[in-house]
C-alpha distance (Angstrom), angle and dihedral (degrees) to the residues before:
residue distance angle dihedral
X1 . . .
X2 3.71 . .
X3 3.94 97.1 .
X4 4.39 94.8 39.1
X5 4.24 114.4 133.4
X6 3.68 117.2 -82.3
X7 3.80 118.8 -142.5
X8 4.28 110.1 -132.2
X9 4.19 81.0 -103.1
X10 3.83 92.1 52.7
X11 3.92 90.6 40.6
X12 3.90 94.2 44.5
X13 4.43 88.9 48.4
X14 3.96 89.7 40.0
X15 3.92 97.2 55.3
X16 4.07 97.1 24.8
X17 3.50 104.4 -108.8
X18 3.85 146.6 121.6
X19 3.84 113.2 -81.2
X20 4.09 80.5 -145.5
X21 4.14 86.3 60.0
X22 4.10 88.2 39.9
X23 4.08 86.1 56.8
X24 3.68 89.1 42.2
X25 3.73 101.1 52.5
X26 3.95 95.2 42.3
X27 3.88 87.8 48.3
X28 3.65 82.7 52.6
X29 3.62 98.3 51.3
X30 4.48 90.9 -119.1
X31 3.49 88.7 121.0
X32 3.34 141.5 47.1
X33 3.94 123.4 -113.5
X34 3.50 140.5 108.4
X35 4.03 129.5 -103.6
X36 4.17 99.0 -133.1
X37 3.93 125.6 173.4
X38 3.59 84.7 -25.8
X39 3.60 98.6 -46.8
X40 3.98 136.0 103.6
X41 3.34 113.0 -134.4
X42 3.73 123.6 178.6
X43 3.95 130.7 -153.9
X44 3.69 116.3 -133.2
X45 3.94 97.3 -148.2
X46 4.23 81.7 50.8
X47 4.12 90.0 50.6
X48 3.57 96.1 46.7
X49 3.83 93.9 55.5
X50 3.75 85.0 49.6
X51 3.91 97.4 48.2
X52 3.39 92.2 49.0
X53 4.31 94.3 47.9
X54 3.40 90.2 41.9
X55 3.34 121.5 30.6
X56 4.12 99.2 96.6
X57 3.60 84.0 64.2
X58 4.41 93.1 54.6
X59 4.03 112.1 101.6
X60 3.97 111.5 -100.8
X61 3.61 91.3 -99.6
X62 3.77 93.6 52.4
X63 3.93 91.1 54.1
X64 4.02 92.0 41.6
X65 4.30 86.9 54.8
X66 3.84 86.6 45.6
X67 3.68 97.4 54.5
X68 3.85 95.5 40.6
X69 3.97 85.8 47.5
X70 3.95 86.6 55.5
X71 3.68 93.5 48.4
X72 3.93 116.9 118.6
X73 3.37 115.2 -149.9
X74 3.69 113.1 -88.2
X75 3.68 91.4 1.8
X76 3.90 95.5 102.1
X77 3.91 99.3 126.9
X78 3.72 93.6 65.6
X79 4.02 96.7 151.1
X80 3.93 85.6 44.2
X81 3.48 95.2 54.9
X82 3.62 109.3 32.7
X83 4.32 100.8 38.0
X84 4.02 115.1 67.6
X85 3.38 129.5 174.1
X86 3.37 99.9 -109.4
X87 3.89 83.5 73.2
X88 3.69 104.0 49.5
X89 3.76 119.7 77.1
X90 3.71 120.0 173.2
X91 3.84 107.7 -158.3
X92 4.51 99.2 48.5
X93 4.14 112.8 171.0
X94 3.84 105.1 -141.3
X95 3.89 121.0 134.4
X96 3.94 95.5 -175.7
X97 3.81 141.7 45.3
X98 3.84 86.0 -110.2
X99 3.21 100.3 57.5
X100 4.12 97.4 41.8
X101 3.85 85.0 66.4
X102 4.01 92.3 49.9
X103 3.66 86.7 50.3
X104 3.73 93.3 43.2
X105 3.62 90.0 55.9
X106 3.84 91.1 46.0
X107 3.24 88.1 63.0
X108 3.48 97.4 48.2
X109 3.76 88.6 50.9
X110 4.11 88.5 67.0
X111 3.56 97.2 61.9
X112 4.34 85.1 65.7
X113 3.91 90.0 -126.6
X114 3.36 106.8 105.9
X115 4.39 126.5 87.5
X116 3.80 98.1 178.1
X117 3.66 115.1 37.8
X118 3.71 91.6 160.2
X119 4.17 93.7 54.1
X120 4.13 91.2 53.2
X121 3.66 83.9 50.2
X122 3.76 96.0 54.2
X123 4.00 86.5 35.5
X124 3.58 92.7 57.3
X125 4.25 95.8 37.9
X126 3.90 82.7 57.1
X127 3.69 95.0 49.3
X128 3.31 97.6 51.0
X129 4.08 93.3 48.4
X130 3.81 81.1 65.0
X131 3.38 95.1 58.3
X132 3.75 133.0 -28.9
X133 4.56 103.7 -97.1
X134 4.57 83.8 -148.7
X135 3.56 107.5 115.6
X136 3.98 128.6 -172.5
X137 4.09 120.8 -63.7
X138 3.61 91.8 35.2
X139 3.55 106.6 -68.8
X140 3.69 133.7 126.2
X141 3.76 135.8 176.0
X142 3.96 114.6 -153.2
X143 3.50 116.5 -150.9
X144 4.01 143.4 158.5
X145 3.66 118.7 -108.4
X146 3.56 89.2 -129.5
X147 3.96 120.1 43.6
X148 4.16 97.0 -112.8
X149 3.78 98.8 -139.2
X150 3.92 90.1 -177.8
X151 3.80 102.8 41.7
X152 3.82 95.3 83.9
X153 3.79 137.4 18.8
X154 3.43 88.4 -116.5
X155 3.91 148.0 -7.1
X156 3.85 114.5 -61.9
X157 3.97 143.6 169.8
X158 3.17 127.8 -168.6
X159 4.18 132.8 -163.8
X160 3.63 121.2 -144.5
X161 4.11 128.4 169.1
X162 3.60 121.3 -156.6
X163 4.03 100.6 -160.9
X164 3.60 93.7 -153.0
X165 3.92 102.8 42.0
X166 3.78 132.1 -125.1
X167 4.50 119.9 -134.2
X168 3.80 90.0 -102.2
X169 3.89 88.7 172.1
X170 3.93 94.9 -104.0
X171 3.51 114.5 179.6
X172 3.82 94.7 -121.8
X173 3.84 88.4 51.1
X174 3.24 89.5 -125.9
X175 4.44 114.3 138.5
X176 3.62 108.9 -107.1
X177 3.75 129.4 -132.0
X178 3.60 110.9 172.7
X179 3.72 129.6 78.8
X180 3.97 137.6 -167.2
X181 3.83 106.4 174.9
X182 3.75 104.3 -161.0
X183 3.65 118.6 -149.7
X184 3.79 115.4 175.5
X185 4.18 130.7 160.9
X186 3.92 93.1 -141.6
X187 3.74 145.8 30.2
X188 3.82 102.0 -114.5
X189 3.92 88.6 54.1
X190 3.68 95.1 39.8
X191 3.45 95.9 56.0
X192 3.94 92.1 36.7
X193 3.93 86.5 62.8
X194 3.48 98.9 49.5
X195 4.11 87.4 47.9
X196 3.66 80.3 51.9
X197 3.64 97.7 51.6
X198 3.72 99.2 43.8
X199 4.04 90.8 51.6
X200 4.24 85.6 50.4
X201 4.13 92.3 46.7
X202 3.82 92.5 47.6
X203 3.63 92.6 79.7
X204 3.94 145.3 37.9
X205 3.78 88.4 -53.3
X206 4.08 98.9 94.4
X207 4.01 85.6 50.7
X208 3.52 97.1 51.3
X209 4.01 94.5 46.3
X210 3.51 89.2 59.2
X211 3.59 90.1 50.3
X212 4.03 90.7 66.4
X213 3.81 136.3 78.7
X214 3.71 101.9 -173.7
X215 4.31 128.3 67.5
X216 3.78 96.1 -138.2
X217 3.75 86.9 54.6
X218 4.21 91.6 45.8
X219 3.56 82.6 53.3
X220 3.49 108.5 52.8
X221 4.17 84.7 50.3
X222 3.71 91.1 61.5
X223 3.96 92.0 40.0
X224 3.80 87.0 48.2
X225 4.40 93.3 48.9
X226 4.06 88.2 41.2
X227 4.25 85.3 54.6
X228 3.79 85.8 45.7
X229 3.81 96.0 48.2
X230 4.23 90.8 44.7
X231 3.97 82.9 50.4
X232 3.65 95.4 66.5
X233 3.88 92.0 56.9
């Protein structure tokens, strides 16, 4: 029962946080449960919407307990073993949100993983209708809703710059020229990569990506930040 009520306990243990800061946030209306009989309870299909809107705007140490929280065991290299080079290319041609996500998927296409190119597509033009995945500095993170557990053989990401920048519908209005698409076959991981991602991206790392030409070098960037995120525990 992947989408069953969570009580503030269960919440605060499933996303790494104090129960106290749970209560505080629901009181506060930040997140998204219900006050029942005297007792919050919070709807995972409801909470993942709301991580994934909103967690940019979460305090450091909020995102760094989320991503530790999502962590399987043995599974700490996510970027290392989920992005290849095969799906990073450096120099994409797209001149609107639309056609980012075809050329997203493209990419994805080359690593031979994917079945259903056409249903990420879709996935990803409906997520973005909810609410546009850019966030500030030029960044953005494409995801489905939904994690698609039958769209590709496995988890992927791939990393794609478009020099000139597309209107992505960033919050700082700013164009955006970076792109992580996040493919994942379950919650836990999906959310754990874009906890991942946002802890890479708040740093040097966007600068030096668009510093580079080549994919091998791209890659060895984000192998170098996820080593320098692991280091600090």
């Amino acid at each position: 029962m992947p989408y069953r009520n969570m009580t503030i306990e269960e919440l605060a243990r499933h996303i790494g946080m104090d129960a106290r800061l749970v209560r505080k946030w629901a009181e506060k209306g930040k997140l998204p449960g219900q006050f029942i009989g005297g007792t919050w309870r919070f709807n995972r299909a409801a909470l993942l919407d709301w991580l994934q809107r909103d967690l940019h705007t979460l305090d450091e140490e909020h995102v760094r307990n989320l991503e530790r929280a999502m962590r399987a065991e043995g599974d700490d290299r996510l970027i290392a073993a989920y992005l290849s080079v095969e799906a990073i290319d450096m120099n994409v041609h797209a001149h609107s949100r639309a056609s980012v996500l075809r050329e997203l998927v493209r990419l994805a296409e080359r690593t031979g993983l994917v079945y259903d190119g056409p249903g990420i597509v879709a996935a990803l033009e409906e997520r973005e209708a909810l609410g546009s995945t850019a966030l500030p500095r030029g960044i953005a993170f494409p995801h489905p809703r939904r994690p698609l557990a039958y769209a590709t053989a496995e988890p992927l990401l791939c990393l794609a710059r478009v020099p000139h920048g597309v209107h992505f519908g960033a919050p700082d209005g700013r164009l955006t020229d970076l792109f992580v698409l996040v493919c994942a076959g379950g919650d836990r991981l999906h959310l754990g990569l874009q906890a991942r991602l946002a802890m890479m991206f708040n740093s040097d790392l966007p600068d030096a990506l668009r510093a580079v030409e080549e994919a091998a070098a791209a890659l060895e960037l984000m192998l170098a930040k996820e080593e320098e995120i692991l280091a600090r525990g």
